[in-house]
C-alpha positions in Angstrom: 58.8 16.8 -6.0 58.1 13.6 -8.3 58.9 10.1 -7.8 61.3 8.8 -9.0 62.2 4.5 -9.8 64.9 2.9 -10.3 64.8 -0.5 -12.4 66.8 -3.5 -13.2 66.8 -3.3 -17.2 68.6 -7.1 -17.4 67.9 -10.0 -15.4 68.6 -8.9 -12.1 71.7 -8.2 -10.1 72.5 -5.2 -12.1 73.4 -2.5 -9.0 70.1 -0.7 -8.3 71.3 -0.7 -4.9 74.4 0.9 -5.1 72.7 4.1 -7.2 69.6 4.1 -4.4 71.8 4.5 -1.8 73.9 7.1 -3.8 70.9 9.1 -5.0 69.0 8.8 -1.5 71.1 11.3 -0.4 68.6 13.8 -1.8 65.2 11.5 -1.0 63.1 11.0 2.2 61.6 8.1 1.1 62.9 4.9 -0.2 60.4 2.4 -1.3 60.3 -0.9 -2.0 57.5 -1.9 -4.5 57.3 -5.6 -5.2 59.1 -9.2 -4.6 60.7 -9.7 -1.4 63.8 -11.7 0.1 64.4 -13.1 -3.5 65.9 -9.9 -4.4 69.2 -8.8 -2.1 72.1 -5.9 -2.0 75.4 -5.7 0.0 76.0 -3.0 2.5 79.1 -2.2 4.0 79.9 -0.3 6.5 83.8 -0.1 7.8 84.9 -3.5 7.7 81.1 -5.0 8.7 79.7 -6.1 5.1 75.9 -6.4 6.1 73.7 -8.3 3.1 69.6 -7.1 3.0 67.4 -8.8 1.0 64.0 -6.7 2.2 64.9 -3.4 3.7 65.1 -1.0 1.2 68.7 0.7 0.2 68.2 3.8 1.6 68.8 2.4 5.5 72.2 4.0 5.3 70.6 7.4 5.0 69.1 8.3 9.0 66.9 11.4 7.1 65.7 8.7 4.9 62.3 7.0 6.1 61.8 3.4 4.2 58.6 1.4 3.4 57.9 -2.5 2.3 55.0 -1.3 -0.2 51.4 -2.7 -0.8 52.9 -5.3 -3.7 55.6 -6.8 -1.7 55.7 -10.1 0.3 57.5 -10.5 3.7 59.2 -13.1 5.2 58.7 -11.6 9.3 62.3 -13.6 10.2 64.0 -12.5 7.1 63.7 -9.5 8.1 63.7 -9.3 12.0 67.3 -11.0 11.4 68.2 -7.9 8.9 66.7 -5.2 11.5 68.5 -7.1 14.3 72.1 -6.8 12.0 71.3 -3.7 11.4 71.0 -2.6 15.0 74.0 -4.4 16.2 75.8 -2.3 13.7 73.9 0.9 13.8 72.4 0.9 17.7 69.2 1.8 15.7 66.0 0.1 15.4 63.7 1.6 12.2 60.8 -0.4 13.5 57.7 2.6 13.5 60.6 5.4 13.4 61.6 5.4 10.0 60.3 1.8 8.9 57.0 0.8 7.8 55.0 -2.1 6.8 52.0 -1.4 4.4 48.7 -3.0 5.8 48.8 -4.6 2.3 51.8 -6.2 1.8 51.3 -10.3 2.2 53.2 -12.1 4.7 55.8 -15.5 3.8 55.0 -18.4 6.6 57.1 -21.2 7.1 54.5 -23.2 5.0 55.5 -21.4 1.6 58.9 -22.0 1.8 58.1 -25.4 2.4 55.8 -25.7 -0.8 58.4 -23.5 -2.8 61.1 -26.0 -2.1 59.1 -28.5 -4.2 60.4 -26.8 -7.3 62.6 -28.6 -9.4 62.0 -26.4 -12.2 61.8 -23.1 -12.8 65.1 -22.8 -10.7 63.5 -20.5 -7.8 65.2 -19.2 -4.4 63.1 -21.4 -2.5 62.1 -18.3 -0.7 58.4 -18.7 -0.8 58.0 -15.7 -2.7 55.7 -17.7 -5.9 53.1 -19.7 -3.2 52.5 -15.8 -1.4 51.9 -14.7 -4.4 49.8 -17.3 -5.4 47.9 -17.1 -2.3 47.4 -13.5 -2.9 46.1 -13.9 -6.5 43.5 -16.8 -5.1 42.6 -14.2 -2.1 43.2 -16.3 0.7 46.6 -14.9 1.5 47.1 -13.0 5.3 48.6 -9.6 5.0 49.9 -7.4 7.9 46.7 -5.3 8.2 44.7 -8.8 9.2 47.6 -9.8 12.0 45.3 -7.9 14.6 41.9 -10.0 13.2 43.5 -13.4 13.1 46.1 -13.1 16.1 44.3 -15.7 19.0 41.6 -17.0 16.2 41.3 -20.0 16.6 38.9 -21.2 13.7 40.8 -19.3 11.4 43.9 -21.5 12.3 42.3 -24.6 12.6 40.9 -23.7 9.0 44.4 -22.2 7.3 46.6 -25.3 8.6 44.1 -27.7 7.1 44.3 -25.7 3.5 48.5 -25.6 3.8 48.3 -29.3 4.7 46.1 -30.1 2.1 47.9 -28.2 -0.4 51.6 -29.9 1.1 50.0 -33.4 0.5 48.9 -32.7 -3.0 52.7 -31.2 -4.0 54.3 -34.9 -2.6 55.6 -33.4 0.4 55.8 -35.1 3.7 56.1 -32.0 6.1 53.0 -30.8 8.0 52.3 -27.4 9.4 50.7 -27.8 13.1 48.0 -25.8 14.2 50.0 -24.7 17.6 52.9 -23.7 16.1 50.8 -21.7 13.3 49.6 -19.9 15.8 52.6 -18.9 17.7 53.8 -17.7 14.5 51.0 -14.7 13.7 51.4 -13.8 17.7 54.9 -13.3 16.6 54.4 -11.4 13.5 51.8 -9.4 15.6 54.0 -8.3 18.7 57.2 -8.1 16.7 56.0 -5.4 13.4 52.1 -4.2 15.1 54.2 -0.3 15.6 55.1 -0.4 11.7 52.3 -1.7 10.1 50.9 1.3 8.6 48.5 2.7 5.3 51.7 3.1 3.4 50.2 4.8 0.3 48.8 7.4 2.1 51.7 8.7 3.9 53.7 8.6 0.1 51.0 10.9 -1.4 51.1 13.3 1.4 54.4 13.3 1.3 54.4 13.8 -2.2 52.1 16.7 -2.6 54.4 18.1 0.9 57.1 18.0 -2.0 59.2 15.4 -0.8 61.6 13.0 -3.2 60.3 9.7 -3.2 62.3 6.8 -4.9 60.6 3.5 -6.0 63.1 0.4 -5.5 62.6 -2.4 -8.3 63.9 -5.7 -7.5 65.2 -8.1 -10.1 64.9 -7.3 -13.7 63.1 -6.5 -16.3 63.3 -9.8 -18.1 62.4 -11.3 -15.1 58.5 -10.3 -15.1 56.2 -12.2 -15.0 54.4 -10.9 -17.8 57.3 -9.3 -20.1 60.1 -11.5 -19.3 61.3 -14.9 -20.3 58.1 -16.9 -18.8 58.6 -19.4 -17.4 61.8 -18.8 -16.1 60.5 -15.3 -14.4 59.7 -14.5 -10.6 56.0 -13.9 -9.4 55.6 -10.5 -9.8 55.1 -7.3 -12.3 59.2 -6.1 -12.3 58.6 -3.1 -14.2 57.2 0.5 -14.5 54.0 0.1 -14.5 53.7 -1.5 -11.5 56.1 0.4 -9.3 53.3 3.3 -8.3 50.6 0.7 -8.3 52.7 -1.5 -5.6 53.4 1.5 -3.5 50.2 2.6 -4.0 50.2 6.2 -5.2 49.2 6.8 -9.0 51.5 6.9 -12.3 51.3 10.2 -12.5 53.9 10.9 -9.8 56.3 9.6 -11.5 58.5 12.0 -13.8 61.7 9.6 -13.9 62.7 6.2 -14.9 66.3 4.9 -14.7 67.1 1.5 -16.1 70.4 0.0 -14.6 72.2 -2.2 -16.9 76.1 -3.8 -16.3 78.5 -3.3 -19.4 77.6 -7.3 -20.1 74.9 -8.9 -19.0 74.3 -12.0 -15.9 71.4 -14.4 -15.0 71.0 -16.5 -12.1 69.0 -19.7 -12.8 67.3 -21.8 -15.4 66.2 -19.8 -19.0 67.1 -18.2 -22.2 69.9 -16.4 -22.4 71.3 -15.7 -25.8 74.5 -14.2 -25.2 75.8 -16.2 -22.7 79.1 -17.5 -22.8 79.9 -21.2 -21.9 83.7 -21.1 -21.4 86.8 -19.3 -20.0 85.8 -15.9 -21.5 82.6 -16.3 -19.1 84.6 -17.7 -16.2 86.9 -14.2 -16.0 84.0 -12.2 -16.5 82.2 -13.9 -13.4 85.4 -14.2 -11.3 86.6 -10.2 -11.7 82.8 -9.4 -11.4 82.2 -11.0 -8.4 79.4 -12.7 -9.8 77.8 -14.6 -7.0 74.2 -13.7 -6.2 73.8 -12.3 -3.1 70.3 -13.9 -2.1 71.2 -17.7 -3.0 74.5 -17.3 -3.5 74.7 -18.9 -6.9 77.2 -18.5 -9.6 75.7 -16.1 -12.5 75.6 -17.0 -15.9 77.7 -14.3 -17.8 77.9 -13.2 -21.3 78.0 -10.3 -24.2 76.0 -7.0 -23.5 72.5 -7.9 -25.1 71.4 -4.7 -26.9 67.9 -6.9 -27.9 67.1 -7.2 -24.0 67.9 -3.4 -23.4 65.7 -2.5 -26.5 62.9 -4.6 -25.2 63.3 -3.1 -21.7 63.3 0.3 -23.0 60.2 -0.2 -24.7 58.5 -1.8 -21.7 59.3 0.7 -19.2 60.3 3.8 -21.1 63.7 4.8 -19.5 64.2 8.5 -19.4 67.6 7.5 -18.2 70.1 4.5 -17.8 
């Protein structure tokens, strides 16, 4: 059976959750393709309202097996707090079961939330989600399949905390990462995900060509790419179609369906253009019967008019066979 992805056509914050966990139902594998704990959906289950901003939306679904993909960057504590929630609640732990890391996904250290909280900007989550990524791009990132290289290396952290402090003095920032503590970090990371870590891409094209339903989880929006949005106001990563195979790692040709989510009007979070928004009471109801309050910073969203130019532009970029 083909893929399937499901994209924000807006800026974000449109509900892709809610249908992933709806159409999950009939999937085994829920994917998550790109960004990380700057994205976020609300789960809830009774009266427990749990909030993820990594694991994929298909963790309400036991059949469903769930994967942080090849293009995505993890924060470790983000989401051993999320699996930890999720066991309280559940009594079940996905960890090597039904969860699994790619060997290719970067990890988020303590030091890139420190350099993204220089921004005073571009309006960001402060999650460290632009310095990974920037890391990556410059190849001297770490990514889960080098924990086992690294972990008890000593030149290698004697060598990475004098690049992050280096880098930390250049931004204007007074913190300083220390060299111990760096270490006792990857041991961490190591120990705590070693049983997940796992050639992610692989397992998704056997389990295509098996015939299994695989959906691909966008995060954020359309007009938030970083190549077809509203630069610079954008995250750090490739939002849209064509990168939703690429950062899970099987090829294009999988995929047979594309639905674009859209609201009725149209939200933002942050600094940028945004045409139709509206600046008074009109966008005060919409945001207090919406609910609009981001569930990642928490931040109020900027509301206005349904833009028909964004959804014509997002159409165009990713091809929507349905919305």
């Amino acid at each position: 059976m083909p893929a399937t992805v499901v994209l924000g056509a807006q800026w974000g914050d449109e509900g892709k959750g809610k249908l992933v966990d709806r159409i999950a139902e009939q999937a085994t594998w829920v994917v998550r393709f790109q960004g990380g704990n700057n994205a976020g959906h609300t789960v809830v289950l009774g009266e427990q309202v749990l909030k993820f901003h990594l694991l994929p939306s298909g963790i309400t679904r036991k059949e469903c097996n769930l994967i942080l993909g090849d293009g995505m960057v993890v924060d470790p504590w983000v989401l051993d707090k999320e699996l930890n929630g999720w066991k309280a609640s559940t009594d079940e732990d996905p960890r090597g079961e039904r969860l699994f890391i790619s060997e290719r996904a970067h990890i988020i250290l303590p030091y890139h939330c420190i350099l993204d909280g220089q921004d005073k900007k571009i309006g960001t989550t402060g999650r460290g989600i632009g310095p990974t990524y920037a890391d990556k791009i410059n190849r001297i990132g770490l990514r889960f399949g080098d924990l086992s290289e690294v972990d008890g290396d000593s030149n290698w952290m004697e060598t990475t905390t004098a690049r992050m402090n280096a880098s930390l003095e250049a931004a204007g920032c007074k913190d300083r990462i220390e060299q111990s503590k760096l270490a006792e970090d990857i041991a961490w990371i190591h120990a705590t995900y070693a049983q997940s870590i796992a050639n992610t891409g692989l397992m998704l094209d056997n389990a295509l060509k098996l015939g299994e339903h695989v959906i691909l989880e966008g995060a954020q929006g359309c007009l938030l790419d970083i190549d077809q949005g509203t630069f610079p106001y954008v995250t750090s990563s490739v939002t849209s179609r064509g990168n939703a195979g690429h950062g899970a790692g099987i090829h294009p040709g999988h995929v047979n369906e594309v639905i674009g989510i859209t609201k009725a009007y149209i939200t933002r979070v942050g600094h940028g253009a945004m045409p139709t928004e509206l600046e008074d009471e009109v966008g005060d109801h919409l945001g207090t019967v919406g609910h609009e309050f981001g569930t990642t910073t928490g931040r109020k969203r900027r509301c206005g008019w349904f833009d028909a130019v964004v959804m014509r532009h997002a159409h165009r970029v990713n091809g929507f066979t349905g919305l």
